[in-house]
N, CA, C and O of each residue as an XYZ file, in Angstrom:
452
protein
N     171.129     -1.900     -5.537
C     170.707     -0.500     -5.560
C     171.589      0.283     -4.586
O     171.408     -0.049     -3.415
N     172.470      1.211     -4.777
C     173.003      2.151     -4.524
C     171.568      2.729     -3.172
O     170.383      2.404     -3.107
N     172.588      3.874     -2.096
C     172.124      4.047     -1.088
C     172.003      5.296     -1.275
O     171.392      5.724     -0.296
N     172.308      6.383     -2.191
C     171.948      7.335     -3.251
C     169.991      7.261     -4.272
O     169.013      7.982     -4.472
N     170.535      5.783     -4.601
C     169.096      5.717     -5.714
C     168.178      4.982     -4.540
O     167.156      4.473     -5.000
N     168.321      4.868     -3.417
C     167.944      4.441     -1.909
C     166.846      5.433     -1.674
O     165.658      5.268     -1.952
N     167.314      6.320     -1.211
C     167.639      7.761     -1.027
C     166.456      8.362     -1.742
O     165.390      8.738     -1.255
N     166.910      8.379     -3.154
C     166.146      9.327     -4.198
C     164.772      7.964     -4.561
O     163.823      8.359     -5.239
N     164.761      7.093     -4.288
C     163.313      6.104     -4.632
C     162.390      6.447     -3.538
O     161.167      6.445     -3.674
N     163.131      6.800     -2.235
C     162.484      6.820     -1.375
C     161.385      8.027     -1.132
O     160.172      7.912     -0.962
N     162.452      9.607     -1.180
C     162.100     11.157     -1.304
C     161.000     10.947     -2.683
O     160.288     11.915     -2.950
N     160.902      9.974     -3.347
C     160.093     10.582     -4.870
C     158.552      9.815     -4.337
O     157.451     10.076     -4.821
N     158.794      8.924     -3.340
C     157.056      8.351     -3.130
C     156.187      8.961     -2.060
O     156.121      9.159     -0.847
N     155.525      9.153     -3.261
C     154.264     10.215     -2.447
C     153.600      9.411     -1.339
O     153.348      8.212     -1.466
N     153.325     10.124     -0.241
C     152.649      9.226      0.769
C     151.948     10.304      1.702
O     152.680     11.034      2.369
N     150.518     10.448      1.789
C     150.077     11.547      2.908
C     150.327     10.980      4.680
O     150.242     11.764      5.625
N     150.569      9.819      4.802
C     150.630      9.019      6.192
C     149.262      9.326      6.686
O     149.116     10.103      7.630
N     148.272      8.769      6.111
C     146.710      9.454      7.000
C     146.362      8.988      8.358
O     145.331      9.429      8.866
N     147.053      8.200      8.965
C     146.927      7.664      9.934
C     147.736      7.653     11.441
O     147.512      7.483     12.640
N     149.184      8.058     10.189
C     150.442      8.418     11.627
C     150.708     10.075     11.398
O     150.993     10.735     10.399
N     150.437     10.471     13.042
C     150.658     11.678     12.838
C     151.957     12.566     13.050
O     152.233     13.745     12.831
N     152.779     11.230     13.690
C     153.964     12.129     13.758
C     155.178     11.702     12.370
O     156.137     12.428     12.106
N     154.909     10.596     11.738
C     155.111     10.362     10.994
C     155.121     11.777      9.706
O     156.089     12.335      9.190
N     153.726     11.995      9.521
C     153.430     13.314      8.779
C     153.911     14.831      8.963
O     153.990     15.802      8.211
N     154.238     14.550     10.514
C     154.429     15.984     11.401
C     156.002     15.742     10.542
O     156.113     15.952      9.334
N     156.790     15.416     11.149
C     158.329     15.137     10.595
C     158.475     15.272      9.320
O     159.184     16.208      8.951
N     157.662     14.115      7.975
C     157.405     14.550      6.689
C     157.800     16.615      6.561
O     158.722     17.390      6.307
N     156.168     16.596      6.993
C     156.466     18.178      6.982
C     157.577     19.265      7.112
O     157.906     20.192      6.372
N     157.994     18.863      8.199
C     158.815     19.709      9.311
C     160.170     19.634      8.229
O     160.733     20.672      7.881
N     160.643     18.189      7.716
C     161.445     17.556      6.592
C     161.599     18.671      5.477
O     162.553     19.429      5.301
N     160.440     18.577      4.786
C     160.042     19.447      3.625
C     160.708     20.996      3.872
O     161.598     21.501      3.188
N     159.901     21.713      5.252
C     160.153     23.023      5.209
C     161.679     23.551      6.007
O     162.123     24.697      5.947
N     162.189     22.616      6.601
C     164.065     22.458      6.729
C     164.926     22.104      5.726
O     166.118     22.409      5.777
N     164.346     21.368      4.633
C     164.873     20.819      3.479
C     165.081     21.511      2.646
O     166.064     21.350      1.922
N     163.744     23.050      2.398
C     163.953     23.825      1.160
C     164.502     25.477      1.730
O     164.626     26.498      1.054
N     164.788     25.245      3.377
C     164.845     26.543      3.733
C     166.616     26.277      3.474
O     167.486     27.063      3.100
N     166.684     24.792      3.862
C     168.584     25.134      3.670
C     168.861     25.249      2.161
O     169.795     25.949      1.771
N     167.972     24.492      1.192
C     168.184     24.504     -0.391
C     168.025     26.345     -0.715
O     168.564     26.849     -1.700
N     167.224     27.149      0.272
C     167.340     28.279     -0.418
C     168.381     29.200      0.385
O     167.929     30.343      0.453
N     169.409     29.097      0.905
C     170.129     29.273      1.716
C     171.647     28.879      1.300
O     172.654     29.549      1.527
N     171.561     27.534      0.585
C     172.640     27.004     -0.237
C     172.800     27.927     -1.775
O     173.801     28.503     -2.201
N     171.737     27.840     -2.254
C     172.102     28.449     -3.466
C     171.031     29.926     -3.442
O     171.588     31.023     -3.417
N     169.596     29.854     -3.450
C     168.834     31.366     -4.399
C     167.446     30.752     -3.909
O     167.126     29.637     -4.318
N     166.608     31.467     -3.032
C     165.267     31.355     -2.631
C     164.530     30.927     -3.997
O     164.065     29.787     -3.992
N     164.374     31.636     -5.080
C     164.341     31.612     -6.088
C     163.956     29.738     -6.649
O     162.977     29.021     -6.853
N     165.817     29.649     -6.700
C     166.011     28.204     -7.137
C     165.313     27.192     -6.310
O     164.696     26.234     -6.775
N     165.457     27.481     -4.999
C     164.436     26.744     -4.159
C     163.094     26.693     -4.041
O     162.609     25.699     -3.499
N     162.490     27.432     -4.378
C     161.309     27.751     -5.238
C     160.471     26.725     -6.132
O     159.354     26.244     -5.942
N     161.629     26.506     -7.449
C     161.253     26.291     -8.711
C     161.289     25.026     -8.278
O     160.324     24.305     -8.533
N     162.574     24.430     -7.429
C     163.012     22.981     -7.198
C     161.089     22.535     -6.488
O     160.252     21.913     -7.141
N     160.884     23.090     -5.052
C     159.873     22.471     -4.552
C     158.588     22.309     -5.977
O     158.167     21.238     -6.415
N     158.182     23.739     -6.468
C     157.219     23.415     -7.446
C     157.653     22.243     -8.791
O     156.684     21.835     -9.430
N     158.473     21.933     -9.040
C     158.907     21.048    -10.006
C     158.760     19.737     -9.653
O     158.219     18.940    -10.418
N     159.239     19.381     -8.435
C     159.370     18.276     -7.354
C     157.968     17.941     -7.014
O     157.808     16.750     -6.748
N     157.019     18.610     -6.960
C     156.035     18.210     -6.149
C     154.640     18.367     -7.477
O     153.537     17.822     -7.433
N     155.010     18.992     -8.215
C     153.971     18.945     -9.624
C     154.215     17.342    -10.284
O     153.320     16.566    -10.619
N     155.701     17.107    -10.357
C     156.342     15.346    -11.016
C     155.666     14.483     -9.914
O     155.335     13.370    -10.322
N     155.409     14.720     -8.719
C     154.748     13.654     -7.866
C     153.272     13.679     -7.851
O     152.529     12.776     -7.466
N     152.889     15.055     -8.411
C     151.150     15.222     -8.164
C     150.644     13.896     -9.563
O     149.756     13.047     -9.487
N     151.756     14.223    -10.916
C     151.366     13.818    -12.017
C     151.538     12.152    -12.048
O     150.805     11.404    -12.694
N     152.401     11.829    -11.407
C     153.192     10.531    -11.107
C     151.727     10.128    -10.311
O     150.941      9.515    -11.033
N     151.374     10.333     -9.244
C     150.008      9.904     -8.705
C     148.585      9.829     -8.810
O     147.739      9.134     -8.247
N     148.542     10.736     -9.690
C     147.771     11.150    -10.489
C     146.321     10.932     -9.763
O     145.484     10.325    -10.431
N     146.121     11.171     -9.057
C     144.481     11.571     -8.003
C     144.239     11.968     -7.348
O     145.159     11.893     -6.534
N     143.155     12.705     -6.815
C     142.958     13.552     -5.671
C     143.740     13.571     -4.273
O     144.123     14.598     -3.714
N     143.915     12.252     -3.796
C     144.649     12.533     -2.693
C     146.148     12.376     -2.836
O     146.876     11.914     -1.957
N     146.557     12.819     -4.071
C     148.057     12.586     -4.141
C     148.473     13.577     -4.565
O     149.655     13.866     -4.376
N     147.514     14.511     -5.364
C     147.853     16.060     -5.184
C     147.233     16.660     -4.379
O     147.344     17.867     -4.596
N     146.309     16.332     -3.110
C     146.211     17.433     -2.391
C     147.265     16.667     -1.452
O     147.287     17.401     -0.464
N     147.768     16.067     -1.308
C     149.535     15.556     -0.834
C     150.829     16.218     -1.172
O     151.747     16.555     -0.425
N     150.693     16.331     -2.498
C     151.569     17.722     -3.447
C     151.287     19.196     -2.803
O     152.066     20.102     -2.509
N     150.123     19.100     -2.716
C     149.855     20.667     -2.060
C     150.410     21.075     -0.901
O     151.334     21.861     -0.691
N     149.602     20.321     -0.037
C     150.888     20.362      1.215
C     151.962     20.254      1.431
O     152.656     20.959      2.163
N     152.291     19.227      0.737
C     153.790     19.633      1.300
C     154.460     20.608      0.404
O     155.634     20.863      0.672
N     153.955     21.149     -0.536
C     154.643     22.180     -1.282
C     153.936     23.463     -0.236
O     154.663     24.448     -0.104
N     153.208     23.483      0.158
C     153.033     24.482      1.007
C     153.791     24.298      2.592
O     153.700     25.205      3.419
N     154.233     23.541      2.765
C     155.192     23.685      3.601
C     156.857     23.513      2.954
O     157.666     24.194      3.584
N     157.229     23.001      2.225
C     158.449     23.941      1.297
C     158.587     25.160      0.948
O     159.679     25.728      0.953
N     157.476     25.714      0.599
C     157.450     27.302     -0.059
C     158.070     27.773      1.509
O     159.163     28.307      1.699
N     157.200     27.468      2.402
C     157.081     27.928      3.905
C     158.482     28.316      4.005
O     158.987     29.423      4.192
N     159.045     27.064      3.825
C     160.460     27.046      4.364
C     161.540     28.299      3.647
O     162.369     29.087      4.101
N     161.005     27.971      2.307
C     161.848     29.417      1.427
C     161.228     30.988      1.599
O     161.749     32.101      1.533
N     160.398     30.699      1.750
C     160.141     32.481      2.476
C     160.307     32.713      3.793
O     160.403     33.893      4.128
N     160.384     31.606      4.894
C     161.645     31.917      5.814
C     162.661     32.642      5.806
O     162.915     33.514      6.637
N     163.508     32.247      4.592
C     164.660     32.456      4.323
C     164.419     33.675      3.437
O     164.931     34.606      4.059
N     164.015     34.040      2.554
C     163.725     34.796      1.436
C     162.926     36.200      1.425
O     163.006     37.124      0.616
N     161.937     36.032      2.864
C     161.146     37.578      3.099
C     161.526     37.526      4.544
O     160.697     36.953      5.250
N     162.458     37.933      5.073
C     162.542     38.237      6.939
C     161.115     39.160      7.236
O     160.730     38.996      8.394
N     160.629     39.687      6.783
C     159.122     40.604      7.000
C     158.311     39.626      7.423
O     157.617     39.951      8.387
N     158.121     38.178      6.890
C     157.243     37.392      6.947
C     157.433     36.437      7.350
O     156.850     35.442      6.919
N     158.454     36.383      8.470
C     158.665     35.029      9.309
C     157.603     34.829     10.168
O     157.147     33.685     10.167
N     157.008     35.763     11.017
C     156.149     35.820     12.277
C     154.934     35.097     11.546
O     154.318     34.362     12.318
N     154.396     35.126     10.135
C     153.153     35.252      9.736
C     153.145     33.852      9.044
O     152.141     33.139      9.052
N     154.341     33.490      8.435
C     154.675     32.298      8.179
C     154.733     31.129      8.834
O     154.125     30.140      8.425
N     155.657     31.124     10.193
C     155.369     30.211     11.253
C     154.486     30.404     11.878
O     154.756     29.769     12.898
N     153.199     31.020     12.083
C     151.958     31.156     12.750
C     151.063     30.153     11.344
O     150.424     29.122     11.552
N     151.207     30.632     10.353
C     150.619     29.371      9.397
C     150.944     28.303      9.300
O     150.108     27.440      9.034
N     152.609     27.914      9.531
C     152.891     26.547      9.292
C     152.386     25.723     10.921
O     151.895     24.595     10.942
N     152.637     26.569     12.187
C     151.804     26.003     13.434
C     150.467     25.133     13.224
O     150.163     23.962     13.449
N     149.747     26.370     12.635
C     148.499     25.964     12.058
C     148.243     25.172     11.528
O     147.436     24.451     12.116
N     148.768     24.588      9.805
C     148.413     23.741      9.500
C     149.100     22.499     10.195
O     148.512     21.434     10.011
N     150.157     22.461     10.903
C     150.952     21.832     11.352
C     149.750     20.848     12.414
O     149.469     19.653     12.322
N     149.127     22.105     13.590
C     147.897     21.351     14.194
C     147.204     20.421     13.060
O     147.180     19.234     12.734
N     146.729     21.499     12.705
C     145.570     20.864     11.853
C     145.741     19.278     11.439
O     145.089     18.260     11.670
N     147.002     19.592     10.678
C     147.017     17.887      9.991
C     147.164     17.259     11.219
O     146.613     16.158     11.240
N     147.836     17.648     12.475
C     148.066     16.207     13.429
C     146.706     15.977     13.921
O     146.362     14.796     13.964
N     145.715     17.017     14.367
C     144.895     16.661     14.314
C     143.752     15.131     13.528
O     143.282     14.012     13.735
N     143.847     16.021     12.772
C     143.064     15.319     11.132
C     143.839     13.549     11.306
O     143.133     12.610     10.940
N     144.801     13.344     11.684
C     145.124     12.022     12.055
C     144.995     11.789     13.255
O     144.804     10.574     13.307
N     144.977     12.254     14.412
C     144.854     11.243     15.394
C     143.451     10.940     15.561
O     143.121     10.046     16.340
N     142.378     11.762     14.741
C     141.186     11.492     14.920
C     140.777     10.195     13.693
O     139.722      9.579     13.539
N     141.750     10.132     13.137
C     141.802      9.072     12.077
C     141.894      7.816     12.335
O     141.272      6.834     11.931
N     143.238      8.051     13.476
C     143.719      6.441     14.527
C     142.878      6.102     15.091
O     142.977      5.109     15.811
């Protein structure tokens, strides 16, 4: 196996980490650096469609409650990342939400550990 199809086996498995929180924190942080440079490289837009496409094929691929509310999040921290880039009006309001859920989930795991 190629270090490419490495790569892409790896980014396609859904995993919420319910237990490690920095594990999840990074996930995240991953996601919304990942789609702010994808909308930055080419069209907020395209970065957009990519996260919702990407993360609907993993909700369906998993197909149960905790693997799309896994999809959710982290598509809500991708979007995050492209309206970074895409509305300057709404940076302040954006990173005050991604803080937020950002607590939240580390929370929600270390009370898990």
């Amino acid at each position: 196996m190629s270090v490419i199809s490495q790569i892409v086996a790896e980014l396609s498995r859904a995993d919420s980490q319910p237990r490690d929180w920095y594990g999840w924190a990074t996930n995240q942080m991953g996601h919304a650096f990942s789609f702010m440079a994808l909308a930055m490289l080419f069209a907020p837009w395209i970065a957009a469609a990519l996260a919702v496409t990407k993360e609907t094929a993993d909700g369906i691929k998993t197909n149960n409650r905790q693997g799309w509310r896994d999809c959710a999040t982290d598509l809500f921290f991708s979007l995050s990342g492209v309206a970074l880039v895409a509305v300057p009006a709404w940076q302040i309001p954006v990173l005050i939400a991604v803080a937020v859920a950002l607590a939240a989930g580390i929370v929600k795991r270390l009370r898990a550990s």
